[in-house]
C-alpha positions as CSV (number, residue, x, y, z in Angstrom):
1,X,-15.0,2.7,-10.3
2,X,-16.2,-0.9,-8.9
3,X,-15.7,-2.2,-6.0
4,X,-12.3,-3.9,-6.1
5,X,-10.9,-0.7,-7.7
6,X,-8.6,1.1,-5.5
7,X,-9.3,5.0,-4.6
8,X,-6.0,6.8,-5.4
9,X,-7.5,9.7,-2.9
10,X,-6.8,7.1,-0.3
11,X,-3.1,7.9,-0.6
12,X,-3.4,11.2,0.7
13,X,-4.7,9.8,4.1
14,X,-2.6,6.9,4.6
15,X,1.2,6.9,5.3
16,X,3.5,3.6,6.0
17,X,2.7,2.8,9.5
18,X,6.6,1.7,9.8
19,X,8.2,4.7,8.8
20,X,5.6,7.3,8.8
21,X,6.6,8.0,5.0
22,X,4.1,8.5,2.5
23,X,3.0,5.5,-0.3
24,X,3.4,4.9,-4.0
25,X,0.5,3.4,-5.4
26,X,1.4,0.0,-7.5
27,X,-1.2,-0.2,-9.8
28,X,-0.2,-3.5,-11.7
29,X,0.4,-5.2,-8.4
30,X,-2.3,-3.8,-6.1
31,X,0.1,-2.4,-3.9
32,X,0.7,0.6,-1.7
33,X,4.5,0.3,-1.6
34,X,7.1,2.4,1.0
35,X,10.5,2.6,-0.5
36,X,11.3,4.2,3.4
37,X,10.5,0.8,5.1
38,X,10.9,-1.6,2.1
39,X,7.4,-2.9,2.2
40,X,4.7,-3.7,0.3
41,X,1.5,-3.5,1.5
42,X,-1.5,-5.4,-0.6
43,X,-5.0,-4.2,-1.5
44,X,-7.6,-6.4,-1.4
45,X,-11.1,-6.1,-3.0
46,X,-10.2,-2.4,-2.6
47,X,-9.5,-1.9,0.5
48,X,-5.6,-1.8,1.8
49,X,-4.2,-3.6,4.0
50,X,-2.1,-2.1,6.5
51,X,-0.5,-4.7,8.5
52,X,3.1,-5.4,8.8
53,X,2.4,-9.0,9.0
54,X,0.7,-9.0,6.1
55,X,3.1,-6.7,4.2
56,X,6.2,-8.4,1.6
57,X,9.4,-7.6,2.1
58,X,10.6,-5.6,-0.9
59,X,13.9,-6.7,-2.8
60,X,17.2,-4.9,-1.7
């Protein structure tokens, strides 16, 4: 694994911080997506990025 790679372990720790749901792991997009709060969360250089701000709105 480098260092931009993302650890798929990670998933079992983090949850959406909008709905509290768990994440589905994007791997083509870099992504931690919630279906719950119809988000998208990025990950950059490995590391996710958790904010709401920073998050795109996923399509309806």
């Amino acid at each position: 694994m480098t260092a931009t790679e993302f650890d798929r372990r990670m998933l079992e720790a983090l949850i959406c911080p909008v709905s509290q749901a768990r994440l589905d792991y994007d791997i083509d997009r870099q992504e931690l997506i919630s279906e719950k709060a119809g988000l998208a969360f990025p990950i950059r250089d490995g590391i996710p990025v958790m904010l709401v701000d920073e998050a795109r709105r996923l399509a309806p």
